[in-house]
C-alpha distance (Angstrom), angle and dihedral (degrees) to the residues before:
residue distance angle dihedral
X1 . . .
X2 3.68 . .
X3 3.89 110.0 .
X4 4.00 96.0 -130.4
X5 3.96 106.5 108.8
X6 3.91 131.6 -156.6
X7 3.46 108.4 -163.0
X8 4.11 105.2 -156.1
X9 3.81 93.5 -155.7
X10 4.21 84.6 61.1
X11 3.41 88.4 43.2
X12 3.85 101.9 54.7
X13 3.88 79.8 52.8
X14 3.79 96.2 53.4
X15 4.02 93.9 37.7
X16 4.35 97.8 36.2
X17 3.61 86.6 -124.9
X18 4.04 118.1 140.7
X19 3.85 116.9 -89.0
X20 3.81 92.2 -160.1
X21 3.92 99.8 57.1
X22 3.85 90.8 31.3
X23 3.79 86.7 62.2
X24 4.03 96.6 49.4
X25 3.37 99.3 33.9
X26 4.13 103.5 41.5
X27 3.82 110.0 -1.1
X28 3.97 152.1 -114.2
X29 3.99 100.9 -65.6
X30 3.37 150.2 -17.8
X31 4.05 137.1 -150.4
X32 3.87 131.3 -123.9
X33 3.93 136.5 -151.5
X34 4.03 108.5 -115.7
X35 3.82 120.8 -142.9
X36 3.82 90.7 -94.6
X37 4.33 80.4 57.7
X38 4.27 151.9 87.7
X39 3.22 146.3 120.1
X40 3.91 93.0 -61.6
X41 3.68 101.5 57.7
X42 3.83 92.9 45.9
X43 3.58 96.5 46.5
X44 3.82 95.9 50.1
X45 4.49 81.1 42.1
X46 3.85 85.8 64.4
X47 3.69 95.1 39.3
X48 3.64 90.4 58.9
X49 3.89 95.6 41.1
X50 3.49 85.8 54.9
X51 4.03 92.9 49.9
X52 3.78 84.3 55.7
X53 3.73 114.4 33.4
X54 4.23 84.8 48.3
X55 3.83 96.0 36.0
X56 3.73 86.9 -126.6
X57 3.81 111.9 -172.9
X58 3.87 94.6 -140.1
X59 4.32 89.1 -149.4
X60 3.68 84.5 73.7
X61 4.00 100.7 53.8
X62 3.83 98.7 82.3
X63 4.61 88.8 162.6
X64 3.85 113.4 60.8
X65 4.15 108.2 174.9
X66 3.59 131.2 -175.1
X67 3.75 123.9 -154.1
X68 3.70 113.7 -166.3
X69 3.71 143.5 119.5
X70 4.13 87.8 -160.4
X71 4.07 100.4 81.4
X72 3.34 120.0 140.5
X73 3.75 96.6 -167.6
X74 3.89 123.7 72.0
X75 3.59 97.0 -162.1
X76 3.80 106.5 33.1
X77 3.66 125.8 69.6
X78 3.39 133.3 168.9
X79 3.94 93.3 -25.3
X80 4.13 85.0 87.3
X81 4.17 85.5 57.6
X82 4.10 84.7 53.0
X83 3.69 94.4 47.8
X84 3.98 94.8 55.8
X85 3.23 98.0 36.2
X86 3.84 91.1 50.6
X87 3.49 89.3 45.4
X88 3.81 95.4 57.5
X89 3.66 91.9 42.6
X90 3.84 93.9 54.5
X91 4.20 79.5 55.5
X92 3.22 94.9 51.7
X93 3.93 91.1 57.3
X94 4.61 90.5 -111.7
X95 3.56 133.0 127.3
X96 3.85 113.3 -95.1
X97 3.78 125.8 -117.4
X98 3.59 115.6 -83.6
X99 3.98 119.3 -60.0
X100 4.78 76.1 -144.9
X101 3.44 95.5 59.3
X102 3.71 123.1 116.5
X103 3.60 121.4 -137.7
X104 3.54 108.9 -154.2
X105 4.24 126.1 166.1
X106 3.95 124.6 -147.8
X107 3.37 122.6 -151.8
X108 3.72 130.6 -177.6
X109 3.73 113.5 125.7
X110 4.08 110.9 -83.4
X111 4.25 88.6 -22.4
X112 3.88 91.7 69.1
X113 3.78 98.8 100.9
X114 3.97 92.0 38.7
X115 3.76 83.8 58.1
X116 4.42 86.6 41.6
X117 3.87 80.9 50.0
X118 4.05 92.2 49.9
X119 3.67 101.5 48.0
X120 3.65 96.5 45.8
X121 3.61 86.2 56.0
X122 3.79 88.0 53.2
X123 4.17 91.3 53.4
X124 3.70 96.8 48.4
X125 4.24 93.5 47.8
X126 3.87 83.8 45.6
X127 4.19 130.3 25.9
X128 4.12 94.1 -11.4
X129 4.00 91.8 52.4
X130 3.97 105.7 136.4
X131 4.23 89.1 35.2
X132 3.89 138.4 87.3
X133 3.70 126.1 -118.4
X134 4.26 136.3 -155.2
X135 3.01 132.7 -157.6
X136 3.74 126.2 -170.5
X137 4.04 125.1 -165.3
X138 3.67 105.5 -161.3
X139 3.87 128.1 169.4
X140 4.04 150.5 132.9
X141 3.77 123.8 -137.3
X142 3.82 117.9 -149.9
X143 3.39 127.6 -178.6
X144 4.00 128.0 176.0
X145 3.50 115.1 -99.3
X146 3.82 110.9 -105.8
X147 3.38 97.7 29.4
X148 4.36 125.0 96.1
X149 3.45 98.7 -101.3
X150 3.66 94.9 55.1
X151 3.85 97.8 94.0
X152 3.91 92.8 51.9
X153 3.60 87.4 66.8
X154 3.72 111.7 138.1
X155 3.99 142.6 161.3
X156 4.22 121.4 -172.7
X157 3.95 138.9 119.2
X158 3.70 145.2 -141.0
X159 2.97 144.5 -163.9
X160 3.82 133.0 -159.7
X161 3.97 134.2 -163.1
X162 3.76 117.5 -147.5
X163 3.56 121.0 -169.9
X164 3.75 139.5 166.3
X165 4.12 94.3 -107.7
X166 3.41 104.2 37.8
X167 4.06 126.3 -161.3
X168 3.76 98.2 -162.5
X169 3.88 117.6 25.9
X170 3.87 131.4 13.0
X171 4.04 106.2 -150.3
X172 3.89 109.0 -140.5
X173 3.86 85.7 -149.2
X174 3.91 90.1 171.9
X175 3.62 92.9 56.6
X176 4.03 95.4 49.4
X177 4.19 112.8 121.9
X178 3.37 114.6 -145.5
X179 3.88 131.4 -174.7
X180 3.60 139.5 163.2
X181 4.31 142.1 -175.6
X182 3.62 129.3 -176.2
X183 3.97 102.6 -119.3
X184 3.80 106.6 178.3
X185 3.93 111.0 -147.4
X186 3.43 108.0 19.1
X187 3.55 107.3 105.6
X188 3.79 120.9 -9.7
X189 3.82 146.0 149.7
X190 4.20 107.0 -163.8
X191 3.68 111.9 -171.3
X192 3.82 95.5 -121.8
X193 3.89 84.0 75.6
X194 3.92 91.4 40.0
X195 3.82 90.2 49.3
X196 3.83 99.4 40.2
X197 4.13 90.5 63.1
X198 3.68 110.4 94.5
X199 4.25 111.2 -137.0
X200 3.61 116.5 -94.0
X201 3.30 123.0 -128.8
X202 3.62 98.1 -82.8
X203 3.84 87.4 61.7
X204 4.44 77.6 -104.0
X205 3.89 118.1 127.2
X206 3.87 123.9 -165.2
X207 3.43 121.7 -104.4
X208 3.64 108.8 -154.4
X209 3.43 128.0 175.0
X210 3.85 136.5 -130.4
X211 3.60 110.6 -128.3
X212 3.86 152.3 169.3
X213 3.85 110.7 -157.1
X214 3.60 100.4 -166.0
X215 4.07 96.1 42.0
X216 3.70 86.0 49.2
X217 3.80 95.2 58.6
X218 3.86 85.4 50.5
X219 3.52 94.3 50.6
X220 3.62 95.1 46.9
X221 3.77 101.3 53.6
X222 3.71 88.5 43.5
X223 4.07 102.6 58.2
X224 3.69 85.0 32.7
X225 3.57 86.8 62.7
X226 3.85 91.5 51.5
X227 3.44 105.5 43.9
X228 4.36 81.4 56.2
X229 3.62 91.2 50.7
X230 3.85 92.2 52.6
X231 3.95 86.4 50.5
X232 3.27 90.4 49.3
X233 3.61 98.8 49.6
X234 3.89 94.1 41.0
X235 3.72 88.5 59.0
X236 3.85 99.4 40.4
X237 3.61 90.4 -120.1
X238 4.08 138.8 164.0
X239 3.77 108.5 -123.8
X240 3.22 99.7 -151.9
X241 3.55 100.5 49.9
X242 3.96 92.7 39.2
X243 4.16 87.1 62.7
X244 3.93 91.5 48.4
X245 4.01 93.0 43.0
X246 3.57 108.2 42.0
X247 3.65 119.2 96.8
X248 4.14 112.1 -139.5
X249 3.78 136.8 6.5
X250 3.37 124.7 -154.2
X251 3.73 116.2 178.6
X252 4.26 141.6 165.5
X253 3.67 94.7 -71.9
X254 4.11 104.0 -175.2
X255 4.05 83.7 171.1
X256 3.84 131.1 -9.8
X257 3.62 105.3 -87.8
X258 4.24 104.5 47.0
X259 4.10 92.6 68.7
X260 3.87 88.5 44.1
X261 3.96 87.3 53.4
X262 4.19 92.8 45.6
X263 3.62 94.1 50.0
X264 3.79 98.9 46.6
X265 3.60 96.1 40.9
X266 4.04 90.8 55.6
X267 3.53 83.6 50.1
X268 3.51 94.9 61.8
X269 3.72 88.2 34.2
X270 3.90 87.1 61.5
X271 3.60 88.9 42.1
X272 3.69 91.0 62.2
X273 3.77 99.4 46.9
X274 3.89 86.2 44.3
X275 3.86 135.2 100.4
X276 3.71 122.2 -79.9
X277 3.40 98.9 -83.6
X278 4.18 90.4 55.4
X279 4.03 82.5 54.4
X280 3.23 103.9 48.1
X281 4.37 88.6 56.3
X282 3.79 82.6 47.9
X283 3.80 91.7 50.7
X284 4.03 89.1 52.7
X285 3.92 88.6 53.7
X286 4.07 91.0 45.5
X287 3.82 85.2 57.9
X288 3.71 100.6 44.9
X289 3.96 85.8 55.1
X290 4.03 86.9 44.5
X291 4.03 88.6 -120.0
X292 4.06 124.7 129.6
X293 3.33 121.1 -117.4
X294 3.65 109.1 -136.3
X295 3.54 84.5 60.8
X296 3.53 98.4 58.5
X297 4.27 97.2 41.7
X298 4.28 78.3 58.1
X299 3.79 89.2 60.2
X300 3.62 99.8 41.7
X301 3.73 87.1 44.5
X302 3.83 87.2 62.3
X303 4.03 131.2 68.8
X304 3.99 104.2 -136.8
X305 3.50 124.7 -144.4
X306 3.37 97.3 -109.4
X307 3.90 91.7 170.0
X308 3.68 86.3 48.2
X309 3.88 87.1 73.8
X310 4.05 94.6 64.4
X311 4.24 88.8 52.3
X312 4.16 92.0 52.9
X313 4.37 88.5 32.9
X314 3.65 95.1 -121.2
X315 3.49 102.0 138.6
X316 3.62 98.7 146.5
X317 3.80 93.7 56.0
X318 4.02 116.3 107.1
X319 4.19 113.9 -115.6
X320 4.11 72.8 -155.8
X321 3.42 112.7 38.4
X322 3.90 101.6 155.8
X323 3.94 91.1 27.2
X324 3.76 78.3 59.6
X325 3.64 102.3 56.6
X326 3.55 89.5 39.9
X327 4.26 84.7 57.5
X328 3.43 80.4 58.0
X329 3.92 103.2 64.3
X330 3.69 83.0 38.6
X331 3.38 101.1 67.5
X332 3.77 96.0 60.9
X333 4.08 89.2 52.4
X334 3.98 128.7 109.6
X335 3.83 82.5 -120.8
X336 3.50 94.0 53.8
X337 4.10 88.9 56.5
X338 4.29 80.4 49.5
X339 3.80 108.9 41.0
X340 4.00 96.6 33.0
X341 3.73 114.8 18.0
X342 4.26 97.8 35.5
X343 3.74 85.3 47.9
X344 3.48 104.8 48.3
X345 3.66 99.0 40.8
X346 3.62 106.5 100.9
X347 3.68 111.6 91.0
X348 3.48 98.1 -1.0
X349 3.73 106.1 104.9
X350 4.05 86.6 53.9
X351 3.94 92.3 48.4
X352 4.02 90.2 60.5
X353 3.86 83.1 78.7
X354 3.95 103.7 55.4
X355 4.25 101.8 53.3
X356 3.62 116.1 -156.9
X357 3.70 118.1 -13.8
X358 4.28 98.0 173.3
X359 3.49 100.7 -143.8
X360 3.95 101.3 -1.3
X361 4.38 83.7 62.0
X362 3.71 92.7 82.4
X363 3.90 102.1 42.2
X364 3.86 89.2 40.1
X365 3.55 87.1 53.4
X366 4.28 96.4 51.3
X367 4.32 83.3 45.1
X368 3.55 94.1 58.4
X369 3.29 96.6 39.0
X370 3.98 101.4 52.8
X371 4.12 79.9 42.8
X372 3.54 91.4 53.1
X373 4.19 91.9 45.7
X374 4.25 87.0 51.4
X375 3.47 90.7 53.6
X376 3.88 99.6 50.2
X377 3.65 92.0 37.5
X378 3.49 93.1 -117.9
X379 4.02 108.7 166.3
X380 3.30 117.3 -125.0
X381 3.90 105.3 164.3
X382 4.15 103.6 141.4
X383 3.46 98.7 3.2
X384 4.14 122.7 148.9
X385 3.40 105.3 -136.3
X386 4.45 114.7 -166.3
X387 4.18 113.1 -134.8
X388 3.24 113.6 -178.4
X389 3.95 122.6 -174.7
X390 3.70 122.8 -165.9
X391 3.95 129.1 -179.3
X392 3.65 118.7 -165.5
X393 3.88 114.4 -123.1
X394 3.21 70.8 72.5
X395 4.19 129.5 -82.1
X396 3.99 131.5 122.2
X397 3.61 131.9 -172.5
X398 3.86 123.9 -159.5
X399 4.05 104.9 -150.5
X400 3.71 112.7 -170.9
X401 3.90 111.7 -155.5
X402 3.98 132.3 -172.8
X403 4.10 121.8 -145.0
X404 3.78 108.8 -116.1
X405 3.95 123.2 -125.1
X406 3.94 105.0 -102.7
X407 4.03 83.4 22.6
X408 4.19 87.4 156.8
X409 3.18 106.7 59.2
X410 4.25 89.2 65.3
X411 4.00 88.6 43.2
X412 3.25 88.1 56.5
X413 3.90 82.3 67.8
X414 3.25 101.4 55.4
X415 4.14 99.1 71.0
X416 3.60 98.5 -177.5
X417 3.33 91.4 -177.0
X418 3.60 95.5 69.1
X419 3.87 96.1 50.9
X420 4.06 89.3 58.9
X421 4.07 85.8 59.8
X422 2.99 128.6 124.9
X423 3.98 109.3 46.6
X424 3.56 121.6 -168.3
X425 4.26 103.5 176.2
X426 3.65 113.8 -150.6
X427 3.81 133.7 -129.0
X428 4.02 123.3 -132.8
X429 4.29 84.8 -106.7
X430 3.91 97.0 42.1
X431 3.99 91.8 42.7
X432 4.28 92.6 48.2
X433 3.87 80.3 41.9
X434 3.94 94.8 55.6
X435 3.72 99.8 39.4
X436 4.03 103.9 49.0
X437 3.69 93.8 27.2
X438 3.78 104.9 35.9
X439 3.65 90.1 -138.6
X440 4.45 137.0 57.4
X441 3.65 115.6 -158.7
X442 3.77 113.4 -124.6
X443 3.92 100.5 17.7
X444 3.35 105.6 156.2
X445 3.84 111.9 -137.7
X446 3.97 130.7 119.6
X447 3.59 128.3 -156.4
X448 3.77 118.3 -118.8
X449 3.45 123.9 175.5
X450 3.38 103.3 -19.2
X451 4.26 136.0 84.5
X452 3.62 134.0 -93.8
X453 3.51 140.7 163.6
X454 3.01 118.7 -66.0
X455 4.01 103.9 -168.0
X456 4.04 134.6 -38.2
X457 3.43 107.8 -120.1
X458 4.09 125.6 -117.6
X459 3.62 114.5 -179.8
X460 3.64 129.4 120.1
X461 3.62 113.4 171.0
X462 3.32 138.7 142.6
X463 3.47 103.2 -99.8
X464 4.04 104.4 23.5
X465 4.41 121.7 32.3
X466 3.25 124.6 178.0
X467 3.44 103.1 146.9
X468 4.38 114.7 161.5
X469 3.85 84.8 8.2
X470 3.85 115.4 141.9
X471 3.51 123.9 -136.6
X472 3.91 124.0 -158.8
X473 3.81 141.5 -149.0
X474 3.69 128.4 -175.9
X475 3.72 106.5 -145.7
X476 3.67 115.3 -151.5
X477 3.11 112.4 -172.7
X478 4.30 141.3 -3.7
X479 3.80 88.1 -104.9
X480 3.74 99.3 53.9
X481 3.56 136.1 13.4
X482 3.16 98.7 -156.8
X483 3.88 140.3 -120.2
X484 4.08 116.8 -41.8
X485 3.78 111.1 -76.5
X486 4.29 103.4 -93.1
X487 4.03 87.8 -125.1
X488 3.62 92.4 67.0
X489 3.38 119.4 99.4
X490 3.61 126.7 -123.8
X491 3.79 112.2 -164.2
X492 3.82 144.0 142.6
X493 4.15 108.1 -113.4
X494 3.65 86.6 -131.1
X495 3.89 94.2 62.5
């Protein structure tokens, strides 16, 4: 994580938005990238945790993906994440990752490092068998200031090792559901309005999204509630009872409420396509929110157009609407506290500090949660666990995942904790500063152990461009930063 803090309660002061509803619908904070900061630097930050929290002998990993939808490079993937991370290794005196592996980047929205996650499952049960795999999610959510998305800002990485015996979870790849629809508008980032912005003066431009809040939600819940239902069938399993009997959830969560919403609402979903015991609880929510329930089986029973909505521009309308108002009387139900809250608990008190991370939300989510589950004993041993990915655009993929025997031990490993430190919280002038600007004159942080950027390249000569081009340097400690990175270039302009 980068150290630059947003605290929302400071925020809802500065903006005049409400602290209460801030805190239940979005939650307490959220971090963002400093000048010296981007995707790069954190990426290759988690790869190198990773090396060294795992012991990870980098000859072995022959698959490095990156997930992100926050590249600034339309050529280069995750081959710039090798280079730095090589580059610190070699300073640290270790053997490089391997000169084989492939360097691949996903990107689909939020989903791109559940797809990373996917294929490098698919190399090491097919040509990479013997070898180790990472994957790295990496990204930074911007949002203007002023507009809704603004306090689900976020910035953060991780990274993930997959390997053919695995010590902490066993991916039932086979029983994934997957499911995908074109939806137009909902969440997009053309490069017209990436290649209008002018650089700032850290050689950084803004990548801010277009986006429809209310059509997002919509589209959310709704491929959510496919991808489950091809899990479900894959597996030959009863909906209903699969929501009361599996252990954890761990979903896209771009701010507290939305995965709370999914989760509940293909709970009544299942509920509705259930036995008649699973109707008969949905009939006693349909009467608390004063709504028949014949009605509402017809509109489950259907697949809305969701995309439909963007061609006649109404966005605001719900896919849902009765389903909706039944969500509503569900929420204040036992089963609610049961299905939803009991499920979702692990991890997600520590997740209402990072914001938005894109595709770093949902394996940030599973890390604090199995950290969170060592550290109140909670036993785990054999326990499904649900992840479910989802990219807007729109695509979701329900992963299924089993609790390995001696699970702890590679928790242990993980020490969230640490990857939070250090904090630097923000003030309303340094914050405004950061975001339009890039940059705050006088912040007070120093980089330890970690990489930035080094400089943005701006020559365009005959002989030599690197124009845009961003250099690296892994800093190791406060009293030295180390020699210049080996990728930059050290030339005479007259060459």
């Amino acid at each position: 994580m980068p150290p630059f803090r947003v605290e929302l309660e400071d925020w809802c002061e500065w903006t005049g938005n409400h602290w209460d509803k801030i805190r239940h619908v979005v939650g307490r904070s959220f971090r963002m990238r400093g000048a010296q900061h981007n995707m790069y630097t954190m990426a290759a930050n988690a790869v190198l945790r990773l090396i060294d929290n795992y012991g990870v002998d980098p000859r072995r990993v022959r698959f490095l993906g990156l997930g992100t939808e926050s590249s600034t490079d339309n050529s280069a993937g995750a081959v710039i994440v090798k280079g730095m991370v090589d580059d610190a290794l070699r300073q640290q005196g270790k053997p490089v990752l391997a000169r084989q592996c492939e360097v691949p980047e996903f990107k689909h929205a939020c989903l791109g490092g559940v797809y990373g996650m996917k294929a490098a499952l698919r190399y090491l049960a097919c040509d990479g068998a013997g070898s180790q795999a990472i994957v790295v999610s990496a990204d930074i959510a911007e949002y203007a200031r002023g507009s809704s998305g603004e306090p689900t800002q976020g910035a953060g990485a991780v990274a993930m090792l997959l390997e053919e015996d695995p010590t902490l979870l066993e991916v039932d790849l086979a029983g994934s559901g997957s499911a995908s629809d074109y939806r137009g508008v909902d969440f997009r980032k053309p490069m017209t309005r990436f290649c209008r912005q002018r650089p700032r003066a850290n050689g950084q431009i803004q990548d801010l999204p277009v986006f429809n809040g209310k059509y997002s939600t919509t589209c959310y819940v709704d491929e959510t509630l496919h991808a489950l239902e091809d899990m479900l069938s894959k597996r030959e399993l009863e909906a209903g009872m699969y929501f009361r009997d599996v252990t954890a959830v761990f979903m896209h969560r771009p701010y507290r409420r939305m995965p709370e919403t999914g989760w509940a609402f293909g709970y009544l979903y299942a509920l509705a396509r259930g036995n008649a015991k699973d109707r008969a609880e949905l009939a006693e929510y349909c009467a608390t929110a004063g709504v028949e329930l014949d009605p509402v089986l017809q509109e489950m029973g259907a697949s809305p157009n969701v995309a439909a909505l963007v061609a006649h521009e109404r966005l605001s309308d719900e896919a849902y609407p009765l389903g909706m108002g039944v969500l509503k009387a569900f929420r204040g139900s036992e089963a609610y506290k049961r299905v939803v809250d009991a499920k979702m608990e692990l991890g997600s008190d520590a997740m209402m500090d990072l914001g938005n991370l894109y595709t770093a939300a949902l394996p940030a989510w599973m890390a604090a949660g199995l950290d969170e589950a060592l550290e109140k004993g909670i036993e785990l041993e054999g326990a499904e666990i649900m992840t479910l990915g989802y990219g807007s655009g729109d695509a979701a993929d329900a992963t299924p995942m089993r609790v390995c025997a001696g699970w702890r031990e590679a928790a242990a490993r993980i020490r969230f904790a640490d990857a939070l430190e250090p904090v630097v919280s923000l003030t309303q002038h340094q914050y405004e500063s950061l975001h339009d600007h890039g940059d705050v004159e006088g912040l007070s942080y120093e980089a330890k152990g970690e990489f930035v950027v080094d400089h943005v390249g701006e020559r365009q000569e005959k002989h030599f461009e690197d124009t845009g081009i961003e250099y690296y340097r892994f800093v190791r400690d406060r009293a030295s930063s180390g020699p210049a990175p080996t990728a930059r270039p050290q030339m005479d302009k007259t060459a």
